[in-house]
N, CA and C atoms as a LAMMPS dump frame, in Angstrom:
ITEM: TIMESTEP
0
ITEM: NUMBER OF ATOMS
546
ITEM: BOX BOUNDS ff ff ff
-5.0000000000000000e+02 5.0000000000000000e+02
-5.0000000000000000e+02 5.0000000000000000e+02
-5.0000000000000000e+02 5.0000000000000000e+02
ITEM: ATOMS id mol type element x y z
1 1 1 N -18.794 33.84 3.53
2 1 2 C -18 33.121 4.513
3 1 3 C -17.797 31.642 4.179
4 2 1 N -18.802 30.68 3.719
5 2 2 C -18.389 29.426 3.191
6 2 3 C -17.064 29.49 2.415
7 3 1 N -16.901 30.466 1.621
8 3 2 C -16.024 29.709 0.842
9 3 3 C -14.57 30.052 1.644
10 4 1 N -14.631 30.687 2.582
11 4 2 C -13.256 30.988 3.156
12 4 3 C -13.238 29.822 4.311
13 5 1 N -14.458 29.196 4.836
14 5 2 C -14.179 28.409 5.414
15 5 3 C -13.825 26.778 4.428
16 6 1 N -14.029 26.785 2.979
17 6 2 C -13.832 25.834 2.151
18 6 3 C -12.287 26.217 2.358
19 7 1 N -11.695 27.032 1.943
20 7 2 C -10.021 27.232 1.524
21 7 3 C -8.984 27.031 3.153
22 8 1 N -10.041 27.359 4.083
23 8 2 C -9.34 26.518 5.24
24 8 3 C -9.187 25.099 5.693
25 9 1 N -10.375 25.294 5.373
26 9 2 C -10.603 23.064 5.134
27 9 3 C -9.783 22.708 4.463
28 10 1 N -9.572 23.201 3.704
29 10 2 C -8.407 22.913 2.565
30 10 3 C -6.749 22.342 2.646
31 11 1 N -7.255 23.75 2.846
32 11 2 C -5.382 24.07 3.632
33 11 3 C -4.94 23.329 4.952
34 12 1 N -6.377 23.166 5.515
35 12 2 C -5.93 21.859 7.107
36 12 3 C -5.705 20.625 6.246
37 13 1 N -6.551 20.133 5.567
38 13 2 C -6.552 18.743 5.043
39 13 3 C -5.176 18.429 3.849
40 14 1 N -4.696 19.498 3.48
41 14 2 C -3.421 19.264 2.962
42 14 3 C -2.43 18.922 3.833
43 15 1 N -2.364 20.071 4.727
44 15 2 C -1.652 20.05 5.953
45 15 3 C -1.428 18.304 6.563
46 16 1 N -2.508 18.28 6.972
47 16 2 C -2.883 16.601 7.334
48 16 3 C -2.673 15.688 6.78
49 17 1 N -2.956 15.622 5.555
50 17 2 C -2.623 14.092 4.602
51 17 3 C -1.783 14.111 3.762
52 18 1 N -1.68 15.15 3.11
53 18 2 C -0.64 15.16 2.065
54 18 3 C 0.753 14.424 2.575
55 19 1 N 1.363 14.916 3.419
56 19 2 C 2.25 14.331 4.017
57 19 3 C 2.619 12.47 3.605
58 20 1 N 0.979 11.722 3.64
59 20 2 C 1.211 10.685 3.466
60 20 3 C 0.357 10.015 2.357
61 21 1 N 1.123 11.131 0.852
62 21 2 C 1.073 10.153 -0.192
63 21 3 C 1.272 9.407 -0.835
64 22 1 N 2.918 9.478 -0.84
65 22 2 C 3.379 8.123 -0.716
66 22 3 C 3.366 6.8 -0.353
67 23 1 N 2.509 7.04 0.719
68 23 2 C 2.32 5.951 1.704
69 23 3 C 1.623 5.381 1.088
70 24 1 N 0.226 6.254 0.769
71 24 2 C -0.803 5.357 0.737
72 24 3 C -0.706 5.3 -1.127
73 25 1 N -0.286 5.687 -2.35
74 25 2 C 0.351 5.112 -3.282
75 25 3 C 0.96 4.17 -3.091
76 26 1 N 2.151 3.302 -2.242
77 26 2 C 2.836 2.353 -1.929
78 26 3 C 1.671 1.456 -1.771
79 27 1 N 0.644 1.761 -0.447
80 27 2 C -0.318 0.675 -0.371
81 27 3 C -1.294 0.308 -1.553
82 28 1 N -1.496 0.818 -2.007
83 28 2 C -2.428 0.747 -3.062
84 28 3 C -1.874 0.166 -4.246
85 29 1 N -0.865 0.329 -4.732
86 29 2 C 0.142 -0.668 -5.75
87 29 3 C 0.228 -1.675 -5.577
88 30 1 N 0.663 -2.185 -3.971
89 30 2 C 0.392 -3.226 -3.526
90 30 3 C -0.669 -4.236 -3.87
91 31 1 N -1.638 -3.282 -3.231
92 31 2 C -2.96 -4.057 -2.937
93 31 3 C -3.497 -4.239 -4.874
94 32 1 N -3.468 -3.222 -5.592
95 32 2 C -4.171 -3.627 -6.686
96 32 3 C -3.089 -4.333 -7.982
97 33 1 N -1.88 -3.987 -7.709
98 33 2 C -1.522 -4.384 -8.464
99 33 3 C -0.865 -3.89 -10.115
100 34 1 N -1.206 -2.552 -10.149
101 34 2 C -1.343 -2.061 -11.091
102 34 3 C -0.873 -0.626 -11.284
103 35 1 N 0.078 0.147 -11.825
104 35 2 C 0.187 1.643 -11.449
105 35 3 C -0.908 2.668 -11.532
106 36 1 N -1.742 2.203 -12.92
107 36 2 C -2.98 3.181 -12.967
108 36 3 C -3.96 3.157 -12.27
109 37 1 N -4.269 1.823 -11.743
110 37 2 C -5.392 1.831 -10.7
111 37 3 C -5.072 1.882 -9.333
112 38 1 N -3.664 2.016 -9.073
113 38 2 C -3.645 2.761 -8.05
114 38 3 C -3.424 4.227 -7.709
115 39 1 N -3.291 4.689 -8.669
116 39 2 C -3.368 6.362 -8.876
117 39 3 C -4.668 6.625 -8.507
118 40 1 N -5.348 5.978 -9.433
119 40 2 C -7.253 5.916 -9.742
120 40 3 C -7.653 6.037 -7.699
121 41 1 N -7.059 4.971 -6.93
122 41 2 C -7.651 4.541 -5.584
123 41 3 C -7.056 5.758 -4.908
124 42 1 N -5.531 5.969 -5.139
125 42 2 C -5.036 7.022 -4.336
126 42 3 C -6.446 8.234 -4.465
127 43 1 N -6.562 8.699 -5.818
128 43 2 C -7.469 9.632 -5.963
129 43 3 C -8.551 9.892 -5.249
130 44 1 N -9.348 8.795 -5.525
131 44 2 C -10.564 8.409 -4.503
132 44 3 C -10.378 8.484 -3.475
133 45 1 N -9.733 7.842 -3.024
134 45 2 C -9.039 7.96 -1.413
135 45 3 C -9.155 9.242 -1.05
136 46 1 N -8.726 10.51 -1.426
137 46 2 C -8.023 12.001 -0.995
138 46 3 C -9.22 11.901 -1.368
139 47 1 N -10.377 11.897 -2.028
140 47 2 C -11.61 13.174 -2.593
141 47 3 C -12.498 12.335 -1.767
142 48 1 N -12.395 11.586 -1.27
143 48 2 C -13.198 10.923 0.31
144 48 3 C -12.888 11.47 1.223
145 49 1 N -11.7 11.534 1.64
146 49 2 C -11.172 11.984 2.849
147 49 3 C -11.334 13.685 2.996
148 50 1 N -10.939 14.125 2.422
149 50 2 C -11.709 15.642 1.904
150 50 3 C -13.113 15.927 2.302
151 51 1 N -14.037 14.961 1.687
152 51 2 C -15.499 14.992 2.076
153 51 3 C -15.502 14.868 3.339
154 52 1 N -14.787 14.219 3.53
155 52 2 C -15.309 13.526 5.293
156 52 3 C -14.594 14.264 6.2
157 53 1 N -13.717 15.126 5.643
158 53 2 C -12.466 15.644 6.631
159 53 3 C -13.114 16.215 8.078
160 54 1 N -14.138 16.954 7.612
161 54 2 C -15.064 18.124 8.967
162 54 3 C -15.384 16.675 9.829
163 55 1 N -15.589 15.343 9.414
164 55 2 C -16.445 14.281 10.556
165 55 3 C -14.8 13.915 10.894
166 56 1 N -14.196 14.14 10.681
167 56 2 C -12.253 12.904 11.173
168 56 3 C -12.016 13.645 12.685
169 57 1 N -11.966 12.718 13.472
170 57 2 C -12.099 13.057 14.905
171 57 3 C -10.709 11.904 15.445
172 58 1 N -10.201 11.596 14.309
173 58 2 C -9.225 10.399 15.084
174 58 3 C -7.895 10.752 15.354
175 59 1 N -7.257 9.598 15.818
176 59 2 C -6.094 10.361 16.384
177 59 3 C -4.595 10.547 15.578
178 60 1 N -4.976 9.736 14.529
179 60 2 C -3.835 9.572 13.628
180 60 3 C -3.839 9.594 12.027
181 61 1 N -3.682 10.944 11.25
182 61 2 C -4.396 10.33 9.918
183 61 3 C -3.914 9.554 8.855
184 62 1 N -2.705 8.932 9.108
185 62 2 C -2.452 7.916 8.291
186 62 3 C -3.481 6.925 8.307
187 63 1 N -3.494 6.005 9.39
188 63 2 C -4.348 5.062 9.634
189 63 3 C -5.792 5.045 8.837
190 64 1 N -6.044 6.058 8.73
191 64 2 C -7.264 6.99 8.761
192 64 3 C -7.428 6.894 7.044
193 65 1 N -6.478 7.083 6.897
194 65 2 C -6.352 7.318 5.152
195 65 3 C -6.121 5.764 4.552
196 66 1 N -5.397 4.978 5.333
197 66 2 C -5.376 3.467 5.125
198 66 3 C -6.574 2.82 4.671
199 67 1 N -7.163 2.948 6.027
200 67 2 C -8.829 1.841 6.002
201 67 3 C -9.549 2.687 4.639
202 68 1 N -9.726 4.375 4.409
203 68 2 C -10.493 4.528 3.572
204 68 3 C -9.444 4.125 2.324
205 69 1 N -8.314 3.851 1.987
206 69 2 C -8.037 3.186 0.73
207 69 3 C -8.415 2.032 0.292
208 70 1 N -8.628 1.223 1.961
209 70 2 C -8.635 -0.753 1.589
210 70 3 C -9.793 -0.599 1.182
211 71 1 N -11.668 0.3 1.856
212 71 2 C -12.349 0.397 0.993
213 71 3 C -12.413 0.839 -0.061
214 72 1 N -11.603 1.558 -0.509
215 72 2 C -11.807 1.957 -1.987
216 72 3 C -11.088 0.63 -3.031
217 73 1 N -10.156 -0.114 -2.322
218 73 2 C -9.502 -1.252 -3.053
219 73 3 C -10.583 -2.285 -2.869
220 74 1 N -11.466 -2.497 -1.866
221 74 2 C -12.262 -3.771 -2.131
222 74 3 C -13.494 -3.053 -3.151
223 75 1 N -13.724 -2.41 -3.211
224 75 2 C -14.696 -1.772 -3.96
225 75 3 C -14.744 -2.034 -5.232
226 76 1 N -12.787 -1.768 -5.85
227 76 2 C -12.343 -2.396 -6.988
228 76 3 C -12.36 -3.922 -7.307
229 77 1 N -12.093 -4.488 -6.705
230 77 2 C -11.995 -6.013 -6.375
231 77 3 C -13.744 -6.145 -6.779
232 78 1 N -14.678 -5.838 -5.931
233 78 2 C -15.907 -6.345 -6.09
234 78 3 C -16.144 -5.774 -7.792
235 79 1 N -15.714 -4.874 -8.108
236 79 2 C -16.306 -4.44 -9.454
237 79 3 C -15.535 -5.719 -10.615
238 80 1 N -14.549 -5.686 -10.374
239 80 2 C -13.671 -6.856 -10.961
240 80 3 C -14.465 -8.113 -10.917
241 81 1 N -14.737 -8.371 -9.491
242 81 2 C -15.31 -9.58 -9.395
243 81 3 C -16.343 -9.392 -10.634
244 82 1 N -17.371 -8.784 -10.465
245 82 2 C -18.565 -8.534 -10.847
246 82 3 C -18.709 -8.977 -12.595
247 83 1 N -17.105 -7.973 -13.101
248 83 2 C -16.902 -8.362 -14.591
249 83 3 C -16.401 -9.48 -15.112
250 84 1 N -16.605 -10.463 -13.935
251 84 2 C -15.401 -11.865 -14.047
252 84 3 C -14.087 -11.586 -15.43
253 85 1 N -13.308 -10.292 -14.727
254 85 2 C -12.025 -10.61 -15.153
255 85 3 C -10.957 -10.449 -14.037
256 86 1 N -9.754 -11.076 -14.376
257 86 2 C -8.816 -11.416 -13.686
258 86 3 C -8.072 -9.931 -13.114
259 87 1 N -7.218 -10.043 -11.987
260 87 2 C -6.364 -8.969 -11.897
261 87 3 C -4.903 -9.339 -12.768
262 88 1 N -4.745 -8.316 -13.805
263 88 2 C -3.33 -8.874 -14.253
264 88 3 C -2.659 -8.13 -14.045
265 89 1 N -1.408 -8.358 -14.133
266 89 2 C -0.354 -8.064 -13.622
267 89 3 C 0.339 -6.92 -15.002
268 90 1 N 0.759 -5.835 -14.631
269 90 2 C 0.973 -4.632 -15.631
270 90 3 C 2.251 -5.206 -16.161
271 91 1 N 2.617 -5.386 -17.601
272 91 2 C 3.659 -6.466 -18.041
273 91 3 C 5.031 -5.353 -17.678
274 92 1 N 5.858 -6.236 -17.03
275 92 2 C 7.055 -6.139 -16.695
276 92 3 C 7.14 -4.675 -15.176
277 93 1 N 5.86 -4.83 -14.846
278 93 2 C 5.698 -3.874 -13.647
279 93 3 C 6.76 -4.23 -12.402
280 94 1 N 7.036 -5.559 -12.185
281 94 2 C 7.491 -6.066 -10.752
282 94 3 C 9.143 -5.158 -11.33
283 95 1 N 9.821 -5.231 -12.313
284 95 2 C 10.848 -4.335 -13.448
285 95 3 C 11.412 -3.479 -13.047
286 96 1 N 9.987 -2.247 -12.894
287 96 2 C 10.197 -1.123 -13.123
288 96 3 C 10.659 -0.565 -11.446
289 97 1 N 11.907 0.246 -11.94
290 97 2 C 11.469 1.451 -10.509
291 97 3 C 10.743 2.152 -10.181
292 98 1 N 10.454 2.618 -8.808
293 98 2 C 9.531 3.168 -8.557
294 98 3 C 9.774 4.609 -8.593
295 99 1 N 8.732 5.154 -8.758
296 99 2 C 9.506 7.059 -9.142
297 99 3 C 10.078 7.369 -7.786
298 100 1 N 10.037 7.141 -6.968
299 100 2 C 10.172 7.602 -5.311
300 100 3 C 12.034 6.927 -5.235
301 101 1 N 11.96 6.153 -5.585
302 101 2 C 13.503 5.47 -5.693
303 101 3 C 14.642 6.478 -5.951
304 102 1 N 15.507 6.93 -5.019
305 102 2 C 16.683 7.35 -6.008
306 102 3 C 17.565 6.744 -7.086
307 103 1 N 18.314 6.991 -7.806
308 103 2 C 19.482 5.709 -8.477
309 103 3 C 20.602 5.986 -7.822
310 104 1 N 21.542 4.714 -7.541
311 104 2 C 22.393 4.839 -7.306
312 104 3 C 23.841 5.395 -7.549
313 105 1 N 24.774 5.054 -6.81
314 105 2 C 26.449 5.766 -7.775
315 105 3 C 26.863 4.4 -8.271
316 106 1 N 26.443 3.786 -8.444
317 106 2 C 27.281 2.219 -9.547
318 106 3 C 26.63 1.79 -10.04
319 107 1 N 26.547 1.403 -11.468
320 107 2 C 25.652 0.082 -12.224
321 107 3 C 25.405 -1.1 -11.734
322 108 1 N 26.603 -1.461 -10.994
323 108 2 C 26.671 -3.181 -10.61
324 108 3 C 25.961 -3.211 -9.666
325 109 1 N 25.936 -1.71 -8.676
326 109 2 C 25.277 -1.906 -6.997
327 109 3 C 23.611 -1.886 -8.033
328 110 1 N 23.344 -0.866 -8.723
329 110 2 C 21.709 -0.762 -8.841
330 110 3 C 21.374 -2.302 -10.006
331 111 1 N 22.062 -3.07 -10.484
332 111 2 C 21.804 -3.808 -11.246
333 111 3 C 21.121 -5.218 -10.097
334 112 1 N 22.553 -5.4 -9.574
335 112 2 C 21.875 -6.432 -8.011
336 112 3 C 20.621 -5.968 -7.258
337 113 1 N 20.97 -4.391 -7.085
338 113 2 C 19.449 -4.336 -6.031
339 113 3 C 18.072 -4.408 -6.78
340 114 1 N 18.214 -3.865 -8.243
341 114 2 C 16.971 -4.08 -8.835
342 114 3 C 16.7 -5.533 -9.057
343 115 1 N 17.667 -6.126 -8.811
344 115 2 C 17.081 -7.657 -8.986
345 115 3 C 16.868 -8.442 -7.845
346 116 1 N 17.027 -8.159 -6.579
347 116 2 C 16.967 -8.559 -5.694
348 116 3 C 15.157 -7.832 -4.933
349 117 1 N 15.099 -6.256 -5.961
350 117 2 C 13.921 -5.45 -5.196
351 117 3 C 12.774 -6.282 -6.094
352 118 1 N 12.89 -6.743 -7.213
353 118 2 C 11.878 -7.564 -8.547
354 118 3 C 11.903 -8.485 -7.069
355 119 1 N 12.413 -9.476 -7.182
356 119 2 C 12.234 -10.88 -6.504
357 119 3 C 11.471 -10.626 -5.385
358 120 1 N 11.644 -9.436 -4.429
359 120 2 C 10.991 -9.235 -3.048
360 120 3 C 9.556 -8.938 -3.606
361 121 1 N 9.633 -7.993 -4.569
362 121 2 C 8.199 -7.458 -5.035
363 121 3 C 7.251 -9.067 -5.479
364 122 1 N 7.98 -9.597 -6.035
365 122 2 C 7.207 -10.642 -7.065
366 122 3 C 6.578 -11.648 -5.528
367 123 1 N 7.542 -11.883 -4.307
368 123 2 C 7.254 -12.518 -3.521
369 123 3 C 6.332 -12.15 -2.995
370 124 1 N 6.343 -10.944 -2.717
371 124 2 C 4.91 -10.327 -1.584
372 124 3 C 3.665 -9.974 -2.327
373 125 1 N 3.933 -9.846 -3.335
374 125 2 C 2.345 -9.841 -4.541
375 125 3 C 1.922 -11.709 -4.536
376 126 1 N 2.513 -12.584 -4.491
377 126 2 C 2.632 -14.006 -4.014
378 126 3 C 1.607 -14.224 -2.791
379 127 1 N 1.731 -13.57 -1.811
380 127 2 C 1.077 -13.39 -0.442
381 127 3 C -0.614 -13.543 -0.381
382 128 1 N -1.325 -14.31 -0.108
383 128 2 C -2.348 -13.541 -0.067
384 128 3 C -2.997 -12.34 0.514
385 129 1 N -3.737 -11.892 0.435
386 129 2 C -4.183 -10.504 0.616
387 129 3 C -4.192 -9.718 2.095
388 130 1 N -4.437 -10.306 3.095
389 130 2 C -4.739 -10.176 4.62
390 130 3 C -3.103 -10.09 4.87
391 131 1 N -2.371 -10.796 4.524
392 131 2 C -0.81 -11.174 4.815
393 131 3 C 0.086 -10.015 4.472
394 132 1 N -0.519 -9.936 2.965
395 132 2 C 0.505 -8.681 1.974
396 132 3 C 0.361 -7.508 2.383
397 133 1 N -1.328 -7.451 2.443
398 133 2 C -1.699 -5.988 3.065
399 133 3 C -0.979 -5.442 4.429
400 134 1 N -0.726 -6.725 5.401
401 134 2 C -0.371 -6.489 6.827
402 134 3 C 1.198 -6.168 6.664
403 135 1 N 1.973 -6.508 5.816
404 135 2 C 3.202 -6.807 5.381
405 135 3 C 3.708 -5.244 5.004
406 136 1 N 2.91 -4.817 3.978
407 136 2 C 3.284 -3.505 3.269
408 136 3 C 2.975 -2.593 4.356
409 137 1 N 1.946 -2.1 5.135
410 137 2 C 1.843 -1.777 6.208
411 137 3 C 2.902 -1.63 7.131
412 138 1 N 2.754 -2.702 7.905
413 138 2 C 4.274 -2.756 8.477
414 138 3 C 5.386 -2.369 8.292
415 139 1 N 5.919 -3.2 7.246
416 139 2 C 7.321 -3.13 6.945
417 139 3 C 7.797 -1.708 5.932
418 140 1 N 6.628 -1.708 4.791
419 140 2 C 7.098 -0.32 3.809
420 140 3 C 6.492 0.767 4.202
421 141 1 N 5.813 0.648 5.378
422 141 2 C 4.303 2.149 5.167
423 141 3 C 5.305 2.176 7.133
424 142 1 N 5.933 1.826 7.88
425 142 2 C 6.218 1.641 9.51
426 142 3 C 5.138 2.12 10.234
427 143 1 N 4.133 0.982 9.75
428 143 2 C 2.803 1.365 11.206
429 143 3 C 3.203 0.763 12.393
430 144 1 N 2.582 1.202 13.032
431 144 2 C 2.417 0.177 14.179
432 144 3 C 1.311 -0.543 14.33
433 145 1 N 1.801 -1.672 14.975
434 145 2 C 0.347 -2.832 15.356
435 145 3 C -0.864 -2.122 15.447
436 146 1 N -0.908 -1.152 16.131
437 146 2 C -2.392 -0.206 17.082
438 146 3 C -2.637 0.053 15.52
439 147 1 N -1.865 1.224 14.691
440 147 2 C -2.291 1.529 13.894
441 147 3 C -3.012 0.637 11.978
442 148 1 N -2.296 -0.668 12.192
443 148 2 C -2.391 -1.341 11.44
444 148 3 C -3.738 -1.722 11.704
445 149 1 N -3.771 -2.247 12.909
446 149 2 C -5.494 -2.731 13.507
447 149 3 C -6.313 -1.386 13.129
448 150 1 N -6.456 -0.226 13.264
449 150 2 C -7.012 0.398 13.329
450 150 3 C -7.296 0.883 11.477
451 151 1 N -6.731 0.913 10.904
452 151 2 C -6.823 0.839 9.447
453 151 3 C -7.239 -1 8.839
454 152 1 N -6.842 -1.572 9.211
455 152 2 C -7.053 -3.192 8.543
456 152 3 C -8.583 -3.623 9.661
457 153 1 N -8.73 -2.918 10.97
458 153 2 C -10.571 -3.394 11.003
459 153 3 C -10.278 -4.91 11.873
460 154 1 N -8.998 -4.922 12.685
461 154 2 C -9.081 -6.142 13.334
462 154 3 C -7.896 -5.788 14.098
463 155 1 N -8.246 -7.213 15.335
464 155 2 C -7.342 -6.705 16.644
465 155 3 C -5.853 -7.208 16.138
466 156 1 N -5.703 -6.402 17.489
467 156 2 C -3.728 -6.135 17.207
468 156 3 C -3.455 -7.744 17.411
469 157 1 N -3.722 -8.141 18.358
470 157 2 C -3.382 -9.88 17.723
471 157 3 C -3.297 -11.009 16.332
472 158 1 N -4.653 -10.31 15.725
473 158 2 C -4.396 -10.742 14.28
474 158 3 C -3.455 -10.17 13.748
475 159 1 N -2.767 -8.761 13.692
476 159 2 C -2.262 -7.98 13.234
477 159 3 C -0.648 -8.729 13.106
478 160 1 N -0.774 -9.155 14.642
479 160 2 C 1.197 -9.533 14.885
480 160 3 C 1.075 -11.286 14.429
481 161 1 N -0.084 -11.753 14.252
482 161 2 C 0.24 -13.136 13.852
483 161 3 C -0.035 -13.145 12.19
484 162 1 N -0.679 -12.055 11.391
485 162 2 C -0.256 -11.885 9.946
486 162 3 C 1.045 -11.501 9.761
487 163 1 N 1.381 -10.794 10.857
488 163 2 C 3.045 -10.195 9.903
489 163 3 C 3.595 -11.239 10.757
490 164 1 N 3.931 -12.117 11.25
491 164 2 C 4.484 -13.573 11.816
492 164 3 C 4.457 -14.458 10.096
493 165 1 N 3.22 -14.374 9.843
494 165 2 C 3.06 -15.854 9.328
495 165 3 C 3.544 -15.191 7.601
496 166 1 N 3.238 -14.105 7.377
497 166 2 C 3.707 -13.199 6.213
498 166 3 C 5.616 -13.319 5.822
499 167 1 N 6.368 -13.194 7.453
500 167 2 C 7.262 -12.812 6.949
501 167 3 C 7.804 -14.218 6.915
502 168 1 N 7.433 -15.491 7.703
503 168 2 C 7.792 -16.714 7.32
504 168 3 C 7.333 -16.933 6.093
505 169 1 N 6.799 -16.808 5.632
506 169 2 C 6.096 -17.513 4.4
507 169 3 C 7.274 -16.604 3.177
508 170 1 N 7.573 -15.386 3.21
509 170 2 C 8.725 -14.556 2.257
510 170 3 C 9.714 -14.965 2.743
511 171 1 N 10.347 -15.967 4.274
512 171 2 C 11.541 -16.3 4.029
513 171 3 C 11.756 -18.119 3.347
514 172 1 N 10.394 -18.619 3.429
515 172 2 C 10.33 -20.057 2.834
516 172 3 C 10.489 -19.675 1.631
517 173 1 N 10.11 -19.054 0.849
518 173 2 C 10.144 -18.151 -0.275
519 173 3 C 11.183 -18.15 -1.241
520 174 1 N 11.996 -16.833 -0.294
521 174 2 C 12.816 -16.646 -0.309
522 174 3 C 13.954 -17.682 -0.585
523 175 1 N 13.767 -18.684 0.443
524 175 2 C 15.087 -19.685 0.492
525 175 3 C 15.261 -20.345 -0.858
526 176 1 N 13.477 -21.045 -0.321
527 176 2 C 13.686 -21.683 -1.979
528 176 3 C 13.727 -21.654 -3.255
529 177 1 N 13.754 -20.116 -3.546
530 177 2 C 14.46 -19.352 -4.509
531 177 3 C 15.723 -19.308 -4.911
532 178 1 N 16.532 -19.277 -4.111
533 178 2 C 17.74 -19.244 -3.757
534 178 3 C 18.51 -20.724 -3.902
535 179 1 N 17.662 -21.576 -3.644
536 179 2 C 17.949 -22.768 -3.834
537 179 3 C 17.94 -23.41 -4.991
538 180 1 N 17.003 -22.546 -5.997
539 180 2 C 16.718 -23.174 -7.157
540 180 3 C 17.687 -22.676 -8.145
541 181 1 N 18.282 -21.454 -7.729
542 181 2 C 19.222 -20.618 -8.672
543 181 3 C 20.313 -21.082 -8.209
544 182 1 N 20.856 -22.309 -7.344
545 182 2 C 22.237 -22.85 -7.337
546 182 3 C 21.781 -23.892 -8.189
């Protein structure tokens, strides 16, 4: 009988998260910076959540899958720390499309947006961490406040005055970007 109750666990916890792998790939690119080590976190992430699936009593499992990624991303961070080396940046990553992207029907339309999607990317990797994290959340992952707090480990007030001070800070940014290329 275990193992038929393993292949149901299974099949619930696919059921349940799979749905949001993307998501939490998006966050994790974000947060580390890197395509392979966020595959690496996505991974971890799912073979945690798996373990833990029989204790998940909550009400939403995105959220759920969030907070256990940011620990698996500070985890990285502390190991980093630990080796005093830098996070670098995967050369010409901000570049690339993302596999999830369709292409468009014109060169000229996907030539502008890829250069306009580089500049947004390059800005919000710019962000510090509490800001970016709250940012990608929000805006690319559509949490809500409740749920952002509930994955990021702090009240919904911090929540709406990071993505306040986040999205001012990408339109100061922004401008003066714009300003420099006239």
């Amino acid at each position: 009988m275990p193992a038929i109750d393993d292949l149901q666990k299974a099949q619930r916890f696919r059921e349940a998260a799979l749905p949001y792998l993307d998501d939490v790939y998006t966050l994790a690119r974000y947060l580390l910076r890197d395509a392979s080590d966020a595959e690496d976190a996505v991974q971890e992430c799912y073979l945690r959540a798996l373990k833990h699936f029989d204790s998940y009593r909550g009400p939403a499992m995105k959220p759920w899958l969030f907070a256990i990624l940011r620990n698996v991303c500070n985890a990285e961070y502390t190991r980093r720390a630990h080796r005093h080396s830098a996070i670098e940046d995967t050369p010409g990553a901000a570049e690339q499309t993302p596999i999830w992207q369709e292409s468009e029907a014109s060169p000229e339309t996907e030539v502008l947006r890829s250069g306009d999607a580089g500049a947004i990317r390059k800005l919000i990797d710019a962000l510090a961490e509490p800001f970016k994290e709250t940012f990608v959340l929000r805006e690319i992952n559509s949490l809500s406040y409740r749920e952002i707090a509930e994955a990021a480990g702090v009240p919904v007030g911090t929540v709406m005055s990071r993505l306040a001070r986040a999205r001012a800070m990408l339109r100061a940014a922004w401008t003066a970007e714009e300003e420099q290329a006239r």
